[in-house]
SERO-456401 format. One record per residue: residue in one letter; residue number from 1; z, y, x of N, C-alpha, C in turn. Coordinates in Angstrom, 1 decimal. Each point is the difference from the previous one (the first is absolute). Example, Ala and Ser with C-alpha at 12.3 -4.5 7.8 and 13.67 -1.06 7.14 Angstrom:
// SERO-456401
<pt><r>A</r><k>1</k><n_w>7.8</n_w><n_v>-5.7</n_v><n_u>13.2</n_u><ca_w>0.0</ca_w><ca_v>1.2</ca_v><ca_u>-0.9</ca_u><c_w>0.0</c_w><c_v>1.2</c_v><c_u>0.9</c_u></pt>
<pt><r>S</r><k>2</k><n_w>-0.7</n_w><n_v>1.1</n_v><n_u>-0.4</n_u><ca_w>0.0</ca_w><ca_v>1.1</ca_v><ca_u>0.9</ca_u><c_w>0.8</c_w><c_v>1.1</c_v><c_u>-0.8</c_u></pt>
***
This chain:
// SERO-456401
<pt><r>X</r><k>1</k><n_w>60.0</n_w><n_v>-89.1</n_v><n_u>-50.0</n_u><ca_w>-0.8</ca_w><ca_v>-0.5</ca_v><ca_u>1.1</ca_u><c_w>-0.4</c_w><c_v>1.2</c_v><c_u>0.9</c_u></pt>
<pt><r>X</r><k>2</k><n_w>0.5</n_w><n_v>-0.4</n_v><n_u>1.2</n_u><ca_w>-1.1</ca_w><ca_v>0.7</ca_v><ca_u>0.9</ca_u><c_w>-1.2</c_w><c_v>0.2</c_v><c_u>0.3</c_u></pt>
<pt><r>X</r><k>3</k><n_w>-0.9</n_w><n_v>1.5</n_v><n_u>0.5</n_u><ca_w>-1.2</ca_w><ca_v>0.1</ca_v><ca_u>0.5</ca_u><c_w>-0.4</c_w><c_v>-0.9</c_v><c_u>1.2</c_u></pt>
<pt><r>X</r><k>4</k><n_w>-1.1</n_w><n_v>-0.5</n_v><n_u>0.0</n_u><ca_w>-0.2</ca_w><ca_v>-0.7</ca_v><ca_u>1.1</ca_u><c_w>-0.9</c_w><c_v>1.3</c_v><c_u>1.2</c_u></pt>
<pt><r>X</r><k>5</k><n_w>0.8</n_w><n_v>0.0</n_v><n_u>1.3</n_u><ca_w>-0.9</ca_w><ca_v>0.9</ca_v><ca_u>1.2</ca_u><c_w>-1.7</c_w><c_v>-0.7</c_v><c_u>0.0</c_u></pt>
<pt><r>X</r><k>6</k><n_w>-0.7</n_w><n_v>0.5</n_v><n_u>-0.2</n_u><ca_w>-1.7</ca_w><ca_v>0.1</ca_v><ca_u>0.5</ca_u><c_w>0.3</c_w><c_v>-0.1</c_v><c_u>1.5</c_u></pt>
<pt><r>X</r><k>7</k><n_w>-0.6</n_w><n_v>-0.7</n_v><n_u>0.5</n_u><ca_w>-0.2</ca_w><ca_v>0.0</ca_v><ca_u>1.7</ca_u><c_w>-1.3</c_w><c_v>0.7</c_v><c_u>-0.2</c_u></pt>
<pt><r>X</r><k>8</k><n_w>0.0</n_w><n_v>0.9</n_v><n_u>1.3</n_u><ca_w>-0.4</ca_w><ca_v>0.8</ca_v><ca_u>0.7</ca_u><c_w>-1.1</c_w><c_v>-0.8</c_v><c_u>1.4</c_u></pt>
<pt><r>X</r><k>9</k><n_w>-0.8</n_w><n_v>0.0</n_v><n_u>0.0</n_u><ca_w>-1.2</ca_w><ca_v>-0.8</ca_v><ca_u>1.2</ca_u><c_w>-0.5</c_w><c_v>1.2</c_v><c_u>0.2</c_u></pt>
<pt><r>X</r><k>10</k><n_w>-0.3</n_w><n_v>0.2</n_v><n_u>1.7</n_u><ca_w>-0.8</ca_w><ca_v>1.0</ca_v><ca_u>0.7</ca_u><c_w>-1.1</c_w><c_v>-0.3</c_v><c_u>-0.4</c_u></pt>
<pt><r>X</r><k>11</k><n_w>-0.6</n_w><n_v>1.2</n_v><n_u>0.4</n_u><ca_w>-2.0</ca_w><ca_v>-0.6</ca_v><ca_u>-0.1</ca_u><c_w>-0.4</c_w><c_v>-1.3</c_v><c_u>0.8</c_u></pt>
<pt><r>X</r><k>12</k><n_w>1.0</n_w><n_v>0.3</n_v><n_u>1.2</n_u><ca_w>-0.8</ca_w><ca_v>-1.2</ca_v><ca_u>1.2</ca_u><c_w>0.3</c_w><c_v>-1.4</c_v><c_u>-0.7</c_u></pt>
<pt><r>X</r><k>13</k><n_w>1.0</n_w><n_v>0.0</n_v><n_u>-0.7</n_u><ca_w>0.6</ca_w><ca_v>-1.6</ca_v><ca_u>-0.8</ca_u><c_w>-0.3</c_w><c_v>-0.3</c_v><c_u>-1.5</c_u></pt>
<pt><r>X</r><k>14</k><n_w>-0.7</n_w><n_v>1.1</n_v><n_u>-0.1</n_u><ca_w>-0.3</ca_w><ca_v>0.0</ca_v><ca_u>-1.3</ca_u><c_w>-1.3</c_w><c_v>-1.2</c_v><c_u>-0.3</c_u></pt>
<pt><r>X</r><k>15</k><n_w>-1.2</n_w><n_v>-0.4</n_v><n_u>0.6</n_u><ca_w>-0.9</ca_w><ca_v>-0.8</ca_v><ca_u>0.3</ca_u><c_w>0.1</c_w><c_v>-1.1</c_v><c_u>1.4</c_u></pt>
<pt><r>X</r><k>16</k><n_w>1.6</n_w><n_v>0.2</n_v><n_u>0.3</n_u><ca_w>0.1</ca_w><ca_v>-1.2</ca_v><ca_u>1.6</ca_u><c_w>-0.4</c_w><c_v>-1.3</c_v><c_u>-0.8</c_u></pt>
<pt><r>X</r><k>17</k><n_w>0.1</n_w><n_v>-0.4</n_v><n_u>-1.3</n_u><ca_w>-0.2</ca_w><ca_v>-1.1</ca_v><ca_u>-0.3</ca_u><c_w>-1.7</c_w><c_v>-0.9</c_v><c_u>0.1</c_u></pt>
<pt><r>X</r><k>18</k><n_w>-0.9</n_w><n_v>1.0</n_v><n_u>0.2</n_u><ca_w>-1.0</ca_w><ca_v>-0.4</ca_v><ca_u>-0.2</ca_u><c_w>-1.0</c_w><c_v>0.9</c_v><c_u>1.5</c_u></pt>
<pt><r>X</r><k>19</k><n_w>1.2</n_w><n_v>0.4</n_v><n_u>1.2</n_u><ca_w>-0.6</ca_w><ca_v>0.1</ca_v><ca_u>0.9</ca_u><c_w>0.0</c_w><c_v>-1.7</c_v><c_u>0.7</c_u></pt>
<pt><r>X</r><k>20</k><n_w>-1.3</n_w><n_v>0.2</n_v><n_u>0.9</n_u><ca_w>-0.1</ca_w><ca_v>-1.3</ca_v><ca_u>1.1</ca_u><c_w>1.3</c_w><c_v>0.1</c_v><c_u>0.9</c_u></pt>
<pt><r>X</r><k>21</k><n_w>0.3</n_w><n_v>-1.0</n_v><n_u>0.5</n_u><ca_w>1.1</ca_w><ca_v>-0.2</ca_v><ca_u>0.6</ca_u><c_w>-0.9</c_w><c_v>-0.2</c_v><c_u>1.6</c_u></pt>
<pt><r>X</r><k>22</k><n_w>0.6</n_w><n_v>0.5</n_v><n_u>0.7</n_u><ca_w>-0.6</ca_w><ca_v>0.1</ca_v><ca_u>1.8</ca_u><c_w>0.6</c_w><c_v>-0.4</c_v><c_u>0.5</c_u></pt>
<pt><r>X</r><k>23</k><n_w>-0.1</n_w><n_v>-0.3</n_v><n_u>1.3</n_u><ca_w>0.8</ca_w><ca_v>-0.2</ca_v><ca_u>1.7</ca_u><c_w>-0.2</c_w><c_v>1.0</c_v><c_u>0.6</c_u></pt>
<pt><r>X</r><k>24</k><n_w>0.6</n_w><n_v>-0.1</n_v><n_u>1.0</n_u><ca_w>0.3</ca_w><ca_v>1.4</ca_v><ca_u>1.0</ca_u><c_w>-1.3</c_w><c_v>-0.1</c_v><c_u>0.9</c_u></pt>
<pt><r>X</r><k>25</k><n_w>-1.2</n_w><n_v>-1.1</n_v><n_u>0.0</n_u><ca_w>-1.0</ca_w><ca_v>0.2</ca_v><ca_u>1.0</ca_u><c_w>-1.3</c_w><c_v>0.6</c_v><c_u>-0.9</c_u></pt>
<pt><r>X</r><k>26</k><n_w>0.2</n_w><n_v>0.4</n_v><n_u>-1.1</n_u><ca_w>-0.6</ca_w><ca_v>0.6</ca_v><ca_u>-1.2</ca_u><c_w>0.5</c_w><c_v>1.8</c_v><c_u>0.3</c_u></pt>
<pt><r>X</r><k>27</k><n_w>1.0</n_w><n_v>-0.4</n_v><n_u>-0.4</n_u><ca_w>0.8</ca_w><ca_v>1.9</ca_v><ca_u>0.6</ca_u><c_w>0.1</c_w><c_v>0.0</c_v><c_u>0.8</c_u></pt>
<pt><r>X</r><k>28</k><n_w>-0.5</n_w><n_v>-0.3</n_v><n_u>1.3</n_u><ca_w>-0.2</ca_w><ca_v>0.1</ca_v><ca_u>1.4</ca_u><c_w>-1.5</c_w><c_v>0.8</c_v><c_u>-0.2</c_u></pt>
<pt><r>X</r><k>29</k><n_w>-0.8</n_w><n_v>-0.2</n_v><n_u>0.0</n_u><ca_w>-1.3</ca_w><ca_v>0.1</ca_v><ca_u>-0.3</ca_u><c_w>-0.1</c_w><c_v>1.2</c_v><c_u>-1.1</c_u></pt>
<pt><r>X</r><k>30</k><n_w>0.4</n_w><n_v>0.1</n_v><n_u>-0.9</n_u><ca_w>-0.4</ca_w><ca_v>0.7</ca_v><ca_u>-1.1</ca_u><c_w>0.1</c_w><c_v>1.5</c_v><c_u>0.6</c_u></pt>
<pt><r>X</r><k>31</k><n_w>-1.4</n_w><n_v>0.8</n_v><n_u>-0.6</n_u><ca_w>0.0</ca_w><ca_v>1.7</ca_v><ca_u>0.4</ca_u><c_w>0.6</c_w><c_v>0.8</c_v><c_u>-0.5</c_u></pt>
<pt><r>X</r><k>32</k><n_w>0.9</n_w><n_v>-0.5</n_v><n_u>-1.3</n_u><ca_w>1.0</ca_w><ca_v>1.0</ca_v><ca_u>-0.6</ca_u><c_w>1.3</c_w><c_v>-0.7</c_v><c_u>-0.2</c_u></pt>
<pt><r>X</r><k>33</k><n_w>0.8</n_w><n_v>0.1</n_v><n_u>1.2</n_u><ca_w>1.1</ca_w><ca_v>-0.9</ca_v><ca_u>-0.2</ca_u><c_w>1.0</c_w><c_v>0.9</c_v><c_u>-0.7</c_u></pt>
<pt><r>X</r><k>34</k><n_w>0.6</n_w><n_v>-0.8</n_v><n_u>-0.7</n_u><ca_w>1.1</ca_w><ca_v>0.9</ca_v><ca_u>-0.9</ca_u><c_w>1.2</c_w><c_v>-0.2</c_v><c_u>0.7</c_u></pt>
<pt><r>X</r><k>35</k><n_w>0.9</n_w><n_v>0.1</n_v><n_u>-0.9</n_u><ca_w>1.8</ca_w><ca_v>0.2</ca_v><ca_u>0.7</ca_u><c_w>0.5</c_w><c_v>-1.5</c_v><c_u>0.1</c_u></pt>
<pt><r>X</r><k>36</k><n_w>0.0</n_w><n_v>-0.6</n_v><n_u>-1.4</n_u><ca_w>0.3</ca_w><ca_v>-1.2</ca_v><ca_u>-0.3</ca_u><c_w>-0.7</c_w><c_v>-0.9</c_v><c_u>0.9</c_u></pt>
<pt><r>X</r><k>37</k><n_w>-1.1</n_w><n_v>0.3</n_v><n_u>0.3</n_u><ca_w>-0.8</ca_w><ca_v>-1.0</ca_v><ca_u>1.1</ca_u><c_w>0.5</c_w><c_v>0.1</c_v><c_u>1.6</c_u></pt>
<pt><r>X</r><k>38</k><n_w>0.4</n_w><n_v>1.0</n_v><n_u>0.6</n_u><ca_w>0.2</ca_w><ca_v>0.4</ca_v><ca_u>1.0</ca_u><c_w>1.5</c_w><c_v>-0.5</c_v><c_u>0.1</c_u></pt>
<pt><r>X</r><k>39</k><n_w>0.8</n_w><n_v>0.0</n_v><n_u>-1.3</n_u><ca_w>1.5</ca_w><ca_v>-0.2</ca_v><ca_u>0.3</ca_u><c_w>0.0</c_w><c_v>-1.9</c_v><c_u>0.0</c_u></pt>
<pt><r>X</r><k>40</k><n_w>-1.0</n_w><n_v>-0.4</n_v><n_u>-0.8</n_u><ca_w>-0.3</ca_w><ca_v>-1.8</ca_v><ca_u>0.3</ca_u><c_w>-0.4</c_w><c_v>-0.3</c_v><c_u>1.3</c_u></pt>
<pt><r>X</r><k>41</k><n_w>-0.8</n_w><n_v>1.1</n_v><n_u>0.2</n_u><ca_w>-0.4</ca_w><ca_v>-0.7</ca_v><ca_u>2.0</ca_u><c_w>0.6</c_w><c_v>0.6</c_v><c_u>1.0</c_u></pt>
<pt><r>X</r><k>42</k><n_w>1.4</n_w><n_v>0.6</n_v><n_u>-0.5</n_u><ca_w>0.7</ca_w><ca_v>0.5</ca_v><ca_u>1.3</ca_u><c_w>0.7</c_w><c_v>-0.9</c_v><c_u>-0.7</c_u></pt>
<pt><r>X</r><k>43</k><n_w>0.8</n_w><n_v>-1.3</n_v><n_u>-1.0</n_u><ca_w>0.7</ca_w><ca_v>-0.9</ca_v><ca_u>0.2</ca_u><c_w>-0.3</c_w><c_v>-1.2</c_v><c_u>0.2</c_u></pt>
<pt><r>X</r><k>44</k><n_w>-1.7</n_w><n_v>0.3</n_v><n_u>-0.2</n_u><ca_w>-0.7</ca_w><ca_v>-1.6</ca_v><ca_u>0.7</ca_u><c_w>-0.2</c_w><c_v>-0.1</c_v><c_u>1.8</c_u></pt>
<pt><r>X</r><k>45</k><n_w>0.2</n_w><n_v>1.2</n_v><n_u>0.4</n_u><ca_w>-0.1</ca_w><ca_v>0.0</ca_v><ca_u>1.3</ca_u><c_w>0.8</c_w><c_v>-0.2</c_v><c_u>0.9</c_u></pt>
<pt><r>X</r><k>46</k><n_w>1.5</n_w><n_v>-0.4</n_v><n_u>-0.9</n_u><ca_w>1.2</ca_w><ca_v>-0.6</ca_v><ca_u>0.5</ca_u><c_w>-0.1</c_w><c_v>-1.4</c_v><c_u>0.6</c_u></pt>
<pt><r>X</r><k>47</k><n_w>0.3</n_w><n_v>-0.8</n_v><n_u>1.0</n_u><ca_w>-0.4</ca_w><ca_v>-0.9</ca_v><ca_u>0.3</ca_u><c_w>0.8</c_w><c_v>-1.0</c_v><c_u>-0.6</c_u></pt>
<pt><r>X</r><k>48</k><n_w>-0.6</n_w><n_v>-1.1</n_v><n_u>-0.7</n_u><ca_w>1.2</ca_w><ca_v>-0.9</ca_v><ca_u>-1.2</ca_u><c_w>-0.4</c_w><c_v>0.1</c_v><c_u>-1.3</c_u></pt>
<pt><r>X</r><k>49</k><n_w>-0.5</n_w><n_v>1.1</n_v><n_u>-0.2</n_u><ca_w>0.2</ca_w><ca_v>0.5</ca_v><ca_u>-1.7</ca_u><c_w>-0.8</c_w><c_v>-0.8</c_v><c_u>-0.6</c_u></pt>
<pt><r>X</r><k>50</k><n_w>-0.1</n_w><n_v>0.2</n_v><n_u>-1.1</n_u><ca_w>-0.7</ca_w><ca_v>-1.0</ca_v><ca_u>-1.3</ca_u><c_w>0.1</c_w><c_v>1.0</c_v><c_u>-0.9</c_u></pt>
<pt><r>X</r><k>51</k><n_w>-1.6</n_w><n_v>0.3</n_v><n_u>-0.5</n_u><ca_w>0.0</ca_w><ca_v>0.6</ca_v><ca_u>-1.6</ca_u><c_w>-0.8</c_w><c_v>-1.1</c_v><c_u>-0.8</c_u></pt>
<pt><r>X</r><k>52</k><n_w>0.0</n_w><n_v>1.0</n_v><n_u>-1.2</n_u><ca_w>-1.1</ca_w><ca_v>-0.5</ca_v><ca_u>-1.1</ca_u><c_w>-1.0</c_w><c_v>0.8</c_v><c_u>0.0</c_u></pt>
<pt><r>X</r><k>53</k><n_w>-0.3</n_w><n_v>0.9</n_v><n_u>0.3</n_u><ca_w>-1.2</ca_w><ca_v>1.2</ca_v><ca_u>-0.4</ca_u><c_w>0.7</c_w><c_v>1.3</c_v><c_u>-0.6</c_u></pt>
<pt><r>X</r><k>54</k><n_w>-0.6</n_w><n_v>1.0</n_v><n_u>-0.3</n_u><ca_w>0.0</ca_w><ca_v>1.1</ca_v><ca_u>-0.5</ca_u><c_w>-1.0</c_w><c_v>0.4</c_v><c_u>-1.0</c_u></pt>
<pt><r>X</r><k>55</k><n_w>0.3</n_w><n_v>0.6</n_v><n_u>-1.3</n_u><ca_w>-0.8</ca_w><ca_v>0.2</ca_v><ca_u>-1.0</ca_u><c_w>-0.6</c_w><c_v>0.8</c_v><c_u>0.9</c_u></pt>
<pt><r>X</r><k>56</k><n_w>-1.9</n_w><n_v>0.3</n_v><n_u>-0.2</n_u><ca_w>-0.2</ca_w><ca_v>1.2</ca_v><ca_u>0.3</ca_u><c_w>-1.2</c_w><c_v>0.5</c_v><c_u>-1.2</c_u></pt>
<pt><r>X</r><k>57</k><n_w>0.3</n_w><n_v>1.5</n_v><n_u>0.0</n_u><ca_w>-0.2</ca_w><ca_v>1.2</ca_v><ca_u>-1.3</ca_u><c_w>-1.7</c_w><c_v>-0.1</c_v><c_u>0.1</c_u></pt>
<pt><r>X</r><k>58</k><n_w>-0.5</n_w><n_v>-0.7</n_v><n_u>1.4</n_u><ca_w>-1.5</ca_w><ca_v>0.7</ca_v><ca_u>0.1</ca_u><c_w>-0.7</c_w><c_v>-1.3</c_v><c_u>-0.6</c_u></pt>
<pt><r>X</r><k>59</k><n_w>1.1</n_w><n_v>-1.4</n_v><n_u>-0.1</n_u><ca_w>-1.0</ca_w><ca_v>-0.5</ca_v><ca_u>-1.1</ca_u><c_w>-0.5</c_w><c_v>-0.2</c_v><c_u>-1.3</c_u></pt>
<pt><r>X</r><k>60</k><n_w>1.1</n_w><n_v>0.7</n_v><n_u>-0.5</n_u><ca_w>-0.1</ca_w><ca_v>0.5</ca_v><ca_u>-1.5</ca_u><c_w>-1.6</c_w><c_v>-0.3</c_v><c_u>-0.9</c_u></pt>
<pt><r>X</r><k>61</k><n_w>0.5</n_w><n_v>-1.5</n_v><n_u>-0.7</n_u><ca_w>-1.2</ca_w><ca_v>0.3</ca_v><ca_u>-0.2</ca_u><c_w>-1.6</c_w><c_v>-0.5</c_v><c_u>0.8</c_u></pt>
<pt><r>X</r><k>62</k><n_w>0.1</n_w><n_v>-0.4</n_v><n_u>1.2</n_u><ca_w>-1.1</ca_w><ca_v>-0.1</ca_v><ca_u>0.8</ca_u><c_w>0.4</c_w><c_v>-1.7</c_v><c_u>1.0</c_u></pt>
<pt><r>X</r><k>63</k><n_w>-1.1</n_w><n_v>-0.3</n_v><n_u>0.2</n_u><ca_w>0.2</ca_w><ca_v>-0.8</ca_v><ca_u>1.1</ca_u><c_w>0.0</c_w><c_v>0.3</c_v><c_u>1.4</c_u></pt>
<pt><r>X</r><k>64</k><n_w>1.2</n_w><n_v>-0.6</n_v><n_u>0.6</n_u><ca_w>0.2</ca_w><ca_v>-0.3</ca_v><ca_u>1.3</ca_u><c_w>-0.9</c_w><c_v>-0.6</c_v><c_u>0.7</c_u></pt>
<pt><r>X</r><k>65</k><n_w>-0.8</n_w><n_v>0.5</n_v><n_u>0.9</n_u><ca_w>-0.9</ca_w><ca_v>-0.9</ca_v><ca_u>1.0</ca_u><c_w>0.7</c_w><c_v>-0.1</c_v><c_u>1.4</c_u></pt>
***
């Protein structure tokens, strides 16, 4: 039998499971926009588009107001 490969998760993916999920009028607003946030509202700013949200890192843990 073969070894099985370990997958490998960044830090940022390492806890996406248990960040809040946002909209882009949330990362519009927010004072520490990150990459991942900035790259969701330069594709929500396409006229047409449809998302779901974006994990984001700053909820970790905390409530969204």
């Amino acid at each position: 039998m073969g070894k099985k490969k370990k997958i490998v998760q960044s830090k940022e993916d390492k806890y996406q499971h248990s960040w809040k999920i946002v909209l882009s009028d949330k990362c519009e607003v927010c004072t520490t926009q990150c990459t991942r946030g900035l790259r969701y509202l330069q594709k929500m700013s396409v006229p047409g588009s449809s998302g779901k949200g974006v994990p984001c890192h700053l909820t970790k843990g905390k409530a969204m107001k």
